[in-house]
ZAMARGU-4260 file (C-alpha; in steps of 0.2 Angstrom, whole numbers, plus 5000, padded with zeros to 4 digits):
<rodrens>
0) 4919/5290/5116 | 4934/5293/5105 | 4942/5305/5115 | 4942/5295/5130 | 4950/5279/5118
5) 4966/5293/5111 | 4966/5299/5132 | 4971/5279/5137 | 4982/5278/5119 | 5002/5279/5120
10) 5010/5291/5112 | 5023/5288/5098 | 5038/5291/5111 | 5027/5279/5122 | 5027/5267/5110
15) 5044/5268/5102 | 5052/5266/5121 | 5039/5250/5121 | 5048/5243/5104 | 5064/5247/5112
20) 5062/5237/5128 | 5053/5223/5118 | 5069/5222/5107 | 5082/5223/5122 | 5069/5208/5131
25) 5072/5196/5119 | 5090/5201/5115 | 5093/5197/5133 | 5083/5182/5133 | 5090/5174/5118
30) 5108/5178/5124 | 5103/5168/5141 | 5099/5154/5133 | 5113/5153/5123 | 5126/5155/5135
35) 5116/5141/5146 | 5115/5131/5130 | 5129/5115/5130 | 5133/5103/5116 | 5127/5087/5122
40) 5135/5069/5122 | 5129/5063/5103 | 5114/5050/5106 | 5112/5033/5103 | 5108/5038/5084
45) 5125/5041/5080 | 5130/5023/5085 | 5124/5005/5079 | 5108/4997/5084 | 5093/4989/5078
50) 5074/4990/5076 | 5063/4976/5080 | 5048/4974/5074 | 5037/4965/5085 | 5020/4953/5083
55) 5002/4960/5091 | 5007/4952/5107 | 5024/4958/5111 | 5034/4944/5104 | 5048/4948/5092
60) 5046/4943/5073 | 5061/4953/5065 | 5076/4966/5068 | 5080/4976/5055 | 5098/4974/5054
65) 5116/4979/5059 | 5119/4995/5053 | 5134/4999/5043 | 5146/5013/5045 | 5162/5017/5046
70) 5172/5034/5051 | 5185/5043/5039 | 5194/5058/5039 | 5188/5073/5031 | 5206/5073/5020
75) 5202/5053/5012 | 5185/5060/5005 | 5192/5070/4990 | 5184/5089/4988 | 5175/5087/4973
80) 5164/5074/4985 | 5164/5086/4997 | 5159/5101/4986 | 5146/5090/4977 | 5138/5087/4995
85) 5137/5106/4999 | 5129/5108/4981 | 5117/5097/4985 | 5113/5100/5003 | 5121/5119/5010
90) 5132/5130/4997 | 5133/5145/5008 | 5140/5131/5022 | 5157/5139/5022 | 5149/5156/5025
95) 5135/5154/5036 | 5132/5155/5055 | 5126/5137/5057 | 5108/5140/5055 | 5099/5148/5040
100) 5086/5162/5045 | 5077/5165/5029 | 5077/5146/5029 | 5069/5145/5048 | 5059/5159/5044
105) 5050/5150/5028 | 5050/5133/5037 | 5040/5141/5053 | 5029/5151/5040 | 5024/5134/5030
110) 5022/5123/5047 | 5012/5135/5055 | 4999/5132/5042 | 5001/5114/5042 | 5000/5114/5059
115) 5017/5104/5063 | 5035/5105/5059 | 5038/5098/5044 | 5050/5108/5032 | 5066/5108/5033
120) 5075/5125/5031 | 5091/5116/5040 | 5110/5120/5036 | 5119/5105/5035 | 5127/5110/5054
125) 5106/5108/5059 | 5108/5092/5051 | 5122/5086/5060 | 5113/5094/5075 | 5097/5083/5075
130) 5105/5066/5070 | 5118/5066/5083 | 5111/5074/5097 | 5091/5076/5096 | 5075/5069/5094
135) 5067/5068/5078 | 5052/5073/5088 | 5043/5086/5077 | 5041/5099/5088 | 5045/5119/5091
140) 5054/5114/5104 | 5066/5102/5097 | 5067/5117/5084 | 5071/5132/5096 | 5085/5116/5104
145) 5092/5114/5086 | 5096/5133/5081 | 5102/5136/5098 | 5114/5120/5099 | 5120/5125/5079
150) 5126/5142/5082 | 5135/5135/5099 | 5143/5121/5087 | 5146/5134/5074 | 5158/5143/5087
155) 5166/5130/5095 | 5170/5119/5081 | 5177/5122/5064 | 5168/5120/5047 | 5180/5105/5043
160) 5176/5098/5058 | 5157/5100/5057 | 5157/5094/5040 | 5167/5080/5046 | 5154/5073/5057
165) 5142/5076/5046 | 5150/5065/5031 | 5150/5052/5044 | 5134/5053/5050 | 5121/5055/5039
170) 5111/5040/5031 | 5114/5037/5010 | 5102/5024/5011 | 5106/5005/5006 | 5110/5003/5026
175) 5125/5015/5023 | 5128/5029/5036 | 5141/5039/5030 | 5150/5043/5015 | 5163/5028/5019
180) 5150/5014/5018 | 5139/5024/5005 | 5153/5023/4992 | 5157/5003/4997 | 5137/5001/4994
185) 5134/5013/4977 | 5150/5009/4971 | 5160/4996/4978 | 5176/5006/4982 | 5184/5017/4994
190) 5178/5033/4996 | 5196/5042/4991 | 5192/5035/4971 | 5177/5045/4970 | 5176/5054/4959
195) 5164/5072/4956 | 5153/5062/4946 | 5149/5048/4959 | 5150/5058/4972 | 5136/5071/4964
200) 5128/5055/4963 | 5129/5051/4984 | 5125/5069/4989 | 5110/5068/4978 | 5102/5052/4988
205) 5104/5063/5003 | 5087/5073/5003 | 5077/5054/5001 | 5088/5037/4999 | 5074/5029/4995
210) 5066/5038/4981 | 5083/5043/4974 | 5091/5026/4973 | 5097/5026/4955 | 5090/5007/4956
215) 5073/5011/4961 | 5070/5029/4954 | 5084/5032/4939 | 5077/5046/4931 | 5070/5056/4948
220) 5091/5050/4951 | 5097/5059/4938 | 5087/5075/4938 | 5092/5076/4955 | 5112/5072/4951
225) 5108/5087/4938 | 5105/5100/4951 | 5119/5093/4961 | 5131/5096/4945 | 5123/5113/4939
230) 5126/5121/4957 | 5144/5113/4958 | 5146/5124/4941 | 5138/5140/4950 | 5149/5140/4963
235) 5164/5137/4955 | 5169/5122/4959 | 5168/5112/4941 | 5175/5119/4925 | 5157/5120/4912
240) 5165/5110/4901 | 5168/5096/4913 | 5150/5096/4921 | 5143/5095/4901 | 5154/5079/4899
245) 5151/5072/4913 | 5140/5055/4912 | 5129/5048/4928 | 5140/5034/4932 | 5136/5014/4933
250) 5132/5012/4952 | 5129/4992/4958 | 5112/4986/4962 | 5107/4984/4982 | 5116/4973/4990
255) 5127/4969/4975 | 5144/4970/4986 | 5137/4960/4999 | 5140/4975/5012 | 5121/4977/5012
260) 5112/4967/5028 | 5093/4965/5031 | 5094/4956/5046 | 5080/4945/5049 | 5068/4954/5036
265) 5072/4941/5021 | 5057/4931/5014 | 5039/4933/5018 | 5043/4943/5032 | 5054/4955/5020
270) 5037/4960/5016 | 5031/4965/5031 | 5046/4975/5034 | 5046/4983/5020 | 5027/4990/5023
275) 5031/4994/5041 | 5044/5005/5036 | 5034/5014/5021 | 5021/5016/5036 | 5030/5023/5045
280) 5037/5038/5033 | 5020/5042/5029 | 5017/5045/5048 | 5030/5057/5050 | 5045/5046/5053
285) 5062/5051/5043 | 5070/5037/5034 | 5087/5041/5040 | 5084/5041/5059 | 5072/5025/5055
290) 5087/5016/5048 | 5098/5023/5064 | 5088/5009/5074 | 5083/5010/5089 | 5066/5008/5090
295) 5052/4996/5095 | 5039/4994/5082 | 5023/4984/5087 | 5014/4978/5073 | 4995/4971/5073
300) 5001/4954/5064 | 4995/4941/5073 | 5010/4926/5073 | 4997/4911/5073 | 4989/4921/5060
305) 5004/4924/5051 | 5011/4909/5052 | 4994/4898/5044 | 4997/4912/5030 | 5015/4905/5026
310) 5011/4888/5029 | 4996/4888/5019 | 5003/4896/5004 | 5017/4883/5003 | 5007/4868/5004
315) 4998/4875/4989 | 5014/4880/4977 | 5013/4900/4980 | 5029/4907/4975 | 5045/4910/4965
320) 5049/4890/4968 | 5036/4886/4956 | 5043/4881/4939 | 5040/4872/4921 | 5025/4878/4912
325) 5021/4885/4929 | 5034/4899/4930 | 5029/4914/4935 | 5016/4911/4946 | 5014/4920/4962
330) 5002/4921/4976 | 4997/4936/4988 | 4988/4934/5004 | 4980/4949/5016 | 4969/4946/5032
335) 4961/4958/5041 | 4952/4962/5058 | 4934/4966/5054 | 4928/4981/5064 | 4946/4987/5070
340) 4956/4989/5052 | 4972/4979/5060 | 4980/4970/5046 | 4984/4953/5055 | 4992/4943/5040
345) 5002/4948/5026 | 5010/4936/5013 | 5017/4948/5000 | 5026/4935/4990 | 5039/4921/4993
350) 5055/4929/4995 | 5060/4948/4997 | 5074/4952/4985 | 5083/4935/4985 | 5102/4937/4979
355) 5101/4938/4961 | 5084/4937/4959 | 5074/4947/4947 | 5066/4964/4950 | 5049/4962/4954
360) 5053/4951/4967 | 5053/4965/4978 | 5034/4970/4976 | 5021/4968/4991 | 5007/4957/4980
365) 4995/4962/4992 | 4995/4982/4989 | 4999/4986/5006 | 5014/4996/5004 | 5011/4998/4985
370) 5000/5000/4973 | 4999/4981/4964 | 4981/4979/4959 | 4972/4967/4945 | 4957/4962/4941
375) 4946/4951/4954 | 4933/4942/4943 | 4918/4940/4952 | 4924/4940/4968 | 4916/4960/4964
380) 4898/4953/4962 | 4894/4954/4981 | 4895/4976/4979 | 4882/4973/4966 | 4872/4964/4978
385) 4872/4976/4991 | 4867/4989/4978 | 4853/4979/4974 | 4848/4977/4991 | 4848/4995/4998
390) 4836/4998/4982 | 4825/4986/4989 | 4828/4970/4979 | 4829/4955/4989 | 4836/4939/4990
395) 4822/4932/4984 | 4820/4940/4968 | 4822/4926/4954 | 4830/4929/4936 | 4832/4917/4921
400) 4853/4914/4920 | 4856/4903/4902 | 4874/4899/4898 | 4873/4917/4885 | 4866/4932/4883
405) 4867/4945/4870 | 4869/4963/4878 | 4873/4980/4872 | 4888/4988/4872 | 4899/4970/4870
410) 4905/4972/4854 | 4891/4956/4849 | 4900/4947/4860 | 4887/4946/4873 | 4891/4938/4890
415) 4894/4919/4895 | 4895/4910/4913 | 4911/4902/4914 | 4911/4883/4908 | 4894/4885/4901
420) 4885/4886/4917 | 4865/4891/4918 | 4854/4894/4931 | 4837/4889/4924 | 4821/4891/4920
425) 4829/4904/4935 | 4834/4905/4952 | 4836/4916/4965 | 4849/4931/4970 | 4857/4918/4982
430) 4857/4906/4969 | 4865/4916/4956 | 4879/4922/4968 | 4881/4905/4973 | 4885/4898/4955
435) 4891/4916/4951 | 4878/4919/4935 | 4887/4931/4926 | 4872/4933/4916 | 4859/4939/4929
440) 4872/4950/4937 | 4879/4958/4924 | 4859/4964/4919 | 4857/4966/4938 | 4872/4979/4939
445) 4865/4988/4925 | 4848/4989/4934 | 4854/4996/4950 | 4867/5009/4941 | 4884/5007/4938
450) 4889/5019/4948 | 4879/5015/4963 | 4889/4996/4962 | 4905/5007/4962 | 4900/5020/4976
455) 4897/5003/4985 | 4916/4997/4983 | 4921/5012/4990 | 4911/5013/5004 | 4917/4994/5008
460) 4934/5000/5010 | 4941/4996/4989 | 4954/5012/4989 | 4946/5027/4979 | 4965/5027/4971
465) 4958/5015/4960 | 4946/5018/4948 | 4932/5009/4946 | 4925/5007/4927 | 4903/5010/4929
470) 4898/4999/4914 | 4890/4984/4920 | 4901/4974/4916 | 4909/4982/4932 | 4901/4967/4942
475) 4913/4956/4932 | 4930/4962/4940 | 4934/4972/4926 | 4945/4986/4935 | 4960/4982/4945
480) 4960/4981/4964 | 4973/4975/4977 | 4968/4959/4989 | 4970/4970/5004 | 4956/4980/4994
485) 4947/4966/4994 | 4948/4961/5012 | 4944/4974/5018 | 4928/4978/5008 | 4923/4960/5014
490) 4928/4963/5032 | 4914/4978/5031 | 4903/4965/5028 | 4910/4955/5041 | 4907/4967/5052
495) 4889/4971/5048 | 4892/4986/5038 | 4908/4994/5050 | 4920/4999/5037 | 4935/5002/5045
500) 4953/5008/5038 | 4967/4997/5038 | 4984/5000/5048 | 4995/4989/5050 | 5006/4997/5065
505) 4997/4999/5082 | 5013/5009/5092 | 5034/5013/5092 | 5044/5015/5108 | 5059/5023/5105
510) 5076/5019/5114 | 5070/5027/5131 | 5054/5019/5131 | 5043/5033/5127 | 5029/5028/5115
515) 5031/5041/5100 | 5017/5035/5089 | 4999/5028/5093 | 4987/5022/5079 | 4970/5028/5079
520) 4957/5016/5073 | 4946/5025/5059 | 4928/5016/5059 | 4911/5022/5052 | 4894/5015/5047
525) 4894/5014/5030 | 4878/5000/5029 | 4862/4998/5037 | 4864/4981/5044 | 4851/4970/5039
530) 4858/4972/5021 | 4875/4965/5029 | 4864/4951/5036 | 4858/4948/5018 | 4872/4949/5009
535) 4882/4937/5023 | 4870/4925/5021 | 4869/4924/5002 | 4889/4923/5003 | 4888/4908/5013
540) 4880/4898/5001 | 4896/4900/4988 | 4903/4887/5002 | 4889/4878/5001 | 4884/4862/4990
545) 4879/4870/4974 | 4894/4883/4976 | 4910/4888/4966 | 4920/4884/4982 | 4907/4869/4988
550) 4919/4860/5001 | 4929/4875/5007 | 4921/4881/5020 | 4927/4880/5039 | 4921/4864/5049
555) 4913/4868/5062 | 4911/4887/5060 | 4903/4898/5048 | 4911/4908/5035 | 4905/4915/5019
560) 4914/4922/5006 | 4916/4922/4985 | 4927/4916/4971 | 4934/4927/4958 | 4944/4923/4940
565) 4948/4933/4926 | 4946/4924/4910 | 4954/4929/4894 | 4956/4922/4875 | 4969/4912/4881
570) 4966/4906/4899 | 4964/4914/4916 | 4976/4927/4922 | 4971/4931/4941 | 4962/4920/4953
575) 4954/4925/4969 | 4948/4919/4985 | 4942/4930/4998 | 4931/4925/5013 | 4928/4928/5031
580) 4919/4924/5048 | 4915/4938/5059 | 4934/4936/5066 | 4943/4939/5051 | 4945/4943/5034
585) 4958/4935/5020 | 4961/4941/5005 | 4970/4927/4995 | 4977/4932/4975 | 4984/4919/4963
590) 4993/4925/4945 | 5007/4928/4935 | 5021/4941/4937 | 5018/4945/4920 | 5002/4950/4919
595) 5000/4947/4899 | 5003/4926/4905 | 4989/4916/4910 | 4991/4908/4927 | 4994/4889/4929
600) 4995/4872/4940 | 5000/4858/4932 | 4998/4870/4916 | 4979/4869/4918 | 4971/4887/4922
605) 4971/4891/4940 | 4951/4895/4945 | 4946/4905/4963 | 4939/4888/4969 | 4954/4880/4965
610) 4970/4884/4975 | 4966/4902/4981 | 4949/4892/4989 | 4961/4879/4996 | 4977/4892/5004
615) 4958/4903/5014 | 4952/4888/5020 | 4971/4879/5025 | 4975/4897/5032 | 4959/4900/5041
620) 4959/4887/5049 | 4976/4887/5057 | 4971/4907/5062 | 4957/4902/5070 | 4961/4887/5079
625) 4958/4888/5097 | 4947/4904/5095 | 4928/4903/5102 | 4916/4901/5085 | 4904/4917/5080
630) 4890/4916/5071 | 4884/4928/5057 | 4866/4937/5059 | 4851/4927/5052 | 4846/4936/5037
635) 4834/4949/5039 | 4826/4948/5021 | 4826/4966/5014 | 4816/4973/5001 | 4805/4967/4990
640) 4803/4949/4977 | 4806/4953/4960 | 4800/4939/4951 | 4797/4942/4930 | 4792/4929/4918
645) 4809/4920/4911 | 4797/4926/4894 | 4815/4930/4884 | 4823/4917/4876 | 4841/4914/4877
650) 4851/4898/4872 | 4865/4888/4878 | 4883/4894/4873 | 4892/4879/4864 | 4906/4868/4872
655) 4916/4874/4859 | 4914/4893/4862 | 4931/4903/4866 | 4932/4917/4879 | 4929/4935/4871
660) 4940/4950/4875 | 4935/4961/4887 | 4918/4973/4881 | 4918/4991/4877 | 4910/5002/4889
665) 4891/5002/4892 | 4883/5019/4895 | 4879/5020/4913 | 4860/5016/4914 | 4850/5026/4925
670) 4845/5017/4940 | 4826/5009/4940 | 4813/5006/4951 | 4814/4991/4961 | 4799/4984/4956
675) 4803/4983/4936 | 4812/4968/4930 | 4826/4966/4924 | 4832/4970/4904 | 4825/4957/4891
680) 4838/4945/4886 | 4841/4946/4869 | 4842/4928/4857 | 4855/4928/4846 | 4853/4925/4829
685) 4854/4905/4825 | 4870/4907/4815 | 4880/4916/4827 | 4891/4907/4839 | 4889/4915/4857
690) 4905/4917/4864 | 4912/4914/4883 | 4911/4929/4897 | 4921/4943/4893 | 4937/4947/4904
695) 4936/4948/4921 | 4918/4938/4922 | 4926/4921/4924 | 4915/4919/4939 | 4927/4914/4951
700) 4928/4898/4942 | 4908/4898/4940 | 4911/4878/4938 | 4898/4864/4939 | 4909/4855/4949
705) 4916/4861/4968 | 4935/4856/4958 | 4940/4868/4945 | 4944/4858/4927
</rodrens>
């Protein structure tokens, strides 16, 4: 056998001949292709245009703006600007061939793990290359296109040439392509008073403008501006003693010299593209050739639906407008498709970095493009209630709810419905979520586990980025979440236990009218959907008479859905609505910019069945005008009734009680059988004072009354 394998073997001549021919094959093809390579006509990214961004059906909402350049000579940009740019970008530029093999070679290595192009390893001639004359299509081919057209340029054009073009062309940031209109923008002055120190700043923006805007990201800024110095001082082209004088200089604020334009993306609508764009970068799109324009971005936002969103949030004072002991006060508003993930409203905040306007006024409220969260008050108790379902606890089960109970791990501070509320001698599951009994949830959440309430917030759809504190107290609200968090974990109940991830753009056509990004729709069943059916139908009851948004509901068509405050010492800081038909989702947030000041209307506290109740139903109903009603499943009545004997005593909590901090962390409590009742309440001792809910447990303005106090 192994003589018959080395008889059919080549010999070493044999196989150095093989090698040989090998080598003088690819020699011979690489030399075809590139004397049959030719330097294309620079594309459309080397010249002005705009991206629109588009509603679900086509229609334009947006363009992205004019974008600003303007051409130089390499001799106006002074050499310490260009030396700081080859520090930061290519410093053996002067003598390399255009392309960098042991870079190629390490980008290939590193994509062909991942599975797709995505390192660089490109000289700033491959730079030049792909903006002006290709695709940003991630792809070998475009790759093998690029080396080929780099060394051609490298031959046929000079490096003060090529370095020209590439000073011109690439994207600073701030709308600025080039070095001309990046030092206008950074700095407010022509580009031949630069000096090394400003323009170490400009070639550091270069790698990310975004992140490496001084005015978002100073200190990432100035490490980077560092390195730029430090290799200058390598290379030879700053003295030591200057670079360790040297000081990162003032640079102006976006926008500051008024050369900065955001076309049509100014107010609510800033908002949106602001997350489109930050969508888009995660998907593989490069912020430089995104702000070349040129592209046709269709977005799943619905314009009736959008529109109801802004309309509804001014009739109802949400925004920077609002003034006097109101100030501050801001509203967030997030709707989603239940089933499909598409994000078809987005109210982010009332203007999108106004002229002179402070800081934060450029923050998405919703947590779509960031990662703003706070605390949603009870608008959490419906996770609890699905936990208690799946362990076979039905509606039906009936629990004493007083105005106070005493329970471990509060500090003696116990737990208090908001305004004193009670449910008793006791009422059901849908009762208690229906008046939002802190006091039978927060022993029901300790029943079922913690952690099983938490698992259950993330299998809605709340982002596992967030974490989730499993005391009981966690049915309270008590860690932060984002209202597109929040609509989505409601639209899995909306859609009968479909969790589905959000997305909020559907497809881009480039200039040509090639589609160059599809979104895929990521579903899965993440509850049996008879507990939907339950839970659906106990949250329709918070609508309903004896509810804490009683008169909010939808005429004419069910909805269901839950209020949500978070009480302090001193007043309410967040207020939440969040409700849905089997349609839609909305997520709607009311609070302070500061999150340390209560939030007010008429500087009384703002509760979930106030105005975040009133902007759902003013919104919903403009959203679904016109669209057929749905109904919601009958409830399929899961599990088992637990009904113990009310045998604890508990008492009222007095008018006069104040609000307690939020409680230390309760031990996570094994989960029980579902046939045990629920932990004794505890009777405090007749000389103590009970004191209100602890943070977060506000109860979505758990009030007596349908209108907040």
């Amino acid at each position: 056998m192994t003589s018959t394998f080395l008889r059919y073997a080549p010999t070493p001549r044999q196989m150095l001949w093989g090698i040989l021919g090998a080598f003088v094959l690819m020699v011979v093809l690489v030399s075809v292709a590139y004397a049959l390579t030719t330097i294309p006509n620079p594309n459309q990214t080397a010249t002005n245009q705009q991206n629109f961004f588009l509603y679900s059906d086509g229609k334009i909402m947006a363009h992205g703006g004019q974008v600003n350049r303007v051409s130089v000579s390499l001799d106006q940009v002074p050499k310490p600007v260009q030396q700081a740019v080859l520090s930061a970008e290519d410093r053996s530029f002067e003598s390399e061939p255009g392309i960098s093999p042991t870079g190629i070679l390490r980008a290939f290595l590193t994509d062909l793990r991942g599975g797709d192009i995505q390192q660089g390893g490109s000289t700033i001639t491959q730079q030049y290359v792909k903006n002006a004359y290709l695709s940003q299509q991630r792809t070998f081919t475009r790759k093998i296109k690029e080396i080929f057209i780099s060394l051609k340029l490298s031959n046929t054009k000079s490096k003060n040439e090529i370095l020209q073009d590439y000073l011109n062309t690439i994207y600073f940031g701030r709308n600025a392509y080039g070095i001309a209109a990046a030092s206008e923008a950074y700095f407010g002055k022509r580009v031949s008073r630069l000096n090394a120190a400003e323009g170490a700043v400009l070639a550091a923006v270069i790698r990310a403008p975004s992140y490496y805007d001084p005015s978002t990201n100073r200190a990432a800024a100035v490490a980077r501006w560092h390195y730029v110095i430090n290799g200058m001082v390598k290379q030879g082209w700053l003295p030591a003693d200057q670079a360790a004088n040297a000081q990162f200089p003032t640079v102006l604020k976006p926008g500051q010299n008024g050369s900065s334009s955001n076309g049509d993306c100014v107010g609510p609508t800033g908002f949106i593209c602001q997350a489109v764009k930050l969508d888009l970068l995660k998907h593989g799109f490069s912020e430089d050739r995104l702000a070349a324009g040129g592209y046709r971005v269709f977005t799943t936002i619905d314009q009736n639906a959008q529109k109801a969103a802004v309309d509804a949030e001014k009739a109802n004072d949400g925004g920077f407008r609002v003034t006097g002991p109101d100030k501050g006060r801001e509203s967030a508003l997030v709707s989603v498709q239940p089933g499909d993930g598409a994000i078809r409203a987005l109210y982010g905040g009332a203007q999108f970095c106004p002229a002179k306007q402070r800081p934060d006024s450029c923050t998405d409220l919703t947590g779509v493009s960031n990662n703003f969260a706070r605390s949603p008050g009870s608008s959490f108790k419906p996770y609890t209630l699905i936990a208690a379902l799946q362990q076979g606890i039905s509606l039906d089960s009936r629990f004493p709810g007083p105005a106070h109970i005493d329970f471990p791990g509060t500090g003696g501070k116990g737990i208090s419905n908001s305004q004193n509320e009670t449910c008793l001698p006791e009422c059901t599951l849908t009762q208690a979520l229906a008046k939002s009994i802190n006091t039978i949830f927060v022993p029901l959440a300790d029943k079922v586990g913690p952690d099983k309430v938490a698992a259950v917030a993330h299998d809605a759809g709340v982002d596992k980025k967030h974490k989730l504190t499993e005391v009981p107290t966690i049915t309270l609200g008590t860690s932060d979440v984002s209202p597109l968090d929040q609509a989505v974990g409601y639209a899995t109940i909306a859609a009968q236990g479909i969790e589905a991830r959000p997305y909020l753009v559907a497809k881009v056509v480039n200039a040509d009218g090639h589609v160059v990004y599809q979104a895929k729709k990521e579903t899965h069943r993440a509850f049996p959907a008879d507990v939907m059916a339950d839970t659906t139908y106990a949250m329709t009851q918070v609508l309903g008479p004896s509810g804490t948004a009683a008169g909010h509901g939808l005429p004419g068509r069910p909805a269901a859905g839950k209020t949500g405050t978070n009480g302090g010492a001193v007043g309410n800081f967040d207020a939440w609505f969040i409700g849905f038909t089997p349609q839609l989702s909305t997520a709607v947030w009311y609070g302070n910019t500061d999150r340390n000041k209560q939030v007010t209307s008429g500087g009384t506290p703002v509760y979930g069945g106030g105005l975040p109740a009133n902007t759902w139903q003013q919104m919903m109903t403009g959203a679904l005008a016109g669209k057929p009603v749905e109904n919601f499943p009958p409830p399929a009545h899961v599990g088992h009734s637990i009904n113990p004997s009310p045998t604890a005593t508990a008492t009222t909590a007095s008018p006069s009680a104040t609000p307690s901090s939020t409680p230390t962390q309760v031990p996570v409590t094994p989960t029980v059988q579902p046939t045990q009742t629920l932990p004794p309440v505890v009777s405090p001792t007749p000389s103590a004072t009970p004191s209100s809910s602890p943070s977060g447990g506000g109860g979505g303005g758990a009030q007596s009354s349908p209108s907040p106090p």
